[in-house]
C-alpha positions in Angstrom: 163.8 111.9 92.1 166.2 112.6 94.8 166.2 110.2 98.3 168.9 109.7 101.0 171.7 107.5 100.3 171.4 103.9 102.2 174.6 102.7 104.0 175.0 98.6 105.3 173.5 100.2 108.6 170.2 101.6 107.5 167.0 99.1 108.4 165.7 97.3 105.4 162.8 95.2 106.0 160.8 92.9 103.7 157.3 93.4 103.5 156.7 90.7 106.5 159.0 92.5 109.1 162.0 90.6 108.6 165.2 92.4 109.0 168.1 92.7 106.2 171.5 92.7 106.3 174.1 94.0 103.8 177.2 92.8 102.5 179.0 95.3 100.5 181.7 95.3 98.3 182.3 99.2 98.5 185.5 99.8 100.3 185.8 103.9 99.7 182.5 105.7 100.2 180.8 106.3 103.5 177.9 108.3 105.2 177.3 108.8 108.6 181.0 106.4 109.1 179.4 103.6 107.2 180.0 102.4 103.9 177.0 103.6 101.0 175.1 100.2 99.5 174.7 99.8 95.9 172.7 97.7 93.7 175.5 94.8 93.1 176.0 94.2 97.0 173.9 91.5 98.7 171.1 91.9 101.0 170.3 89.1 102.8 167.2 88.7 104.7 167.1 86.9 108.1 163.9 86.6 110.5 161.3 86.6 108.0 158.3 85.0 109.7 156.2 84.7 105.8 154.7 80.9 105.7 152.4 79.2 103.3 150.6 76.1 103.5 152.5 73.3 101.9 155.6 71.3 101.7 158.2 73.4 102.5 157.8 77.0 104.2 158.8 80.3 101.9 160.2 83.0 103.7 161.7 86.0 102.3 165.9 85.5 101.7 167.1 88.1 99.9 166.1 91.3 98.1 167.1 92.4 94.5 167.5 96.1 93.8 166.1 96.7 89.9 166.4 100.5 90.2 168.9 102.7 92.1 170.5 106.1 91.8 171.6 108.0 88.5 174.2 110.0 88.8 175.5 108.5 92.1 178.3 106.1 91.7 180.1 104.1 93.9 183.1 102.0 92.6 181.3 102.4 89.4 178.3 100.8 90.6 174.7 102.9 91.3 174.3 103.8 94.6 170.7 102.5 96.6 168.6 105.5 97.5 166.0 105.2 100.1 162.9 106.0 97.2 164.9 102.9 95.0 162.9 100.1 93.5 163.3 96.7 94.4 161.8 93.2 94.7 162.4 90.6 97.8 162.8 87.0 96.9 161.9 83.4 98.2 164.9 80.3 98.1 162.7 79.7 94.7 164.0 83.1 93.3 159.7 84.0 93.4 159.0 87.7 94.3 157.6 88.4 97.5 156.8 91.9 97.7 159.0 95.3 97.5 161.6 96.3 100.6 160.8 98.8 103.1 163.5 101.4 103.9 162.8 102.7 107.4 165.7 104.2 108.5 168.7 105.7 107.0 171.2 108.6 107.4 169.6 111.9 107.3 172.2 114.0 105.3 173.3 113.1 102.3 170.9 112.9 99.5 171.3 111.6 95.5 169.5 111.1 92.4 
């Protein structure tokens, strides 16, 4: 299923508000003048307010993309779309919850 291409400035939250930055390795391909995010670039999660009762608190700290585009590529790596699957982890490496795309660039579009 087609969705818009996400680029390192598109809002990614976590499933408790917190707000995700990306670090990408993709030096070629842009939208809207920023660079598109793929699946092996790192999203790190900052802000997170998730706590549980216990020893040691267990907020949100970065998010792992399991599905992405299938014909886009980008430096031979799949491109994230805003409909792509993906899982937010705890310092543990225990999911969390899936990502929320709010916002991305409105004109280019892959599958």
């Amino acid at each position: 299923m087609p969705g818009y291409l996400v680029h390192v400035g598109a809002q990614i939250l976590c499933p408790h508000a917190g707000q995700t930055s990306v670090v990408s390795s993709n030096t070629r391909v842009k939208v809207a003048g920023q660079f598109v995010a793929t699946l092996s670039d790192n999203y790190m999660v900052a802000g997170c307010p998730f706590t549980i009762p216990g020893p040691s608190p267990q907020p949100c700290l970065k998010v792992q993309w399991l599905v992405g585009a299938v014909r886009v590529k980008v430096m031979g790596q799949p491109a994230v779309l805003q409909d792509s699957t993906g899982l937010c982890l705890n310092p543990m490496q225990a999911p969390q919850g899936a990502p929320n795309i709010a916002v991305v660039q409105p004109r280019v579009k892959g599958a």
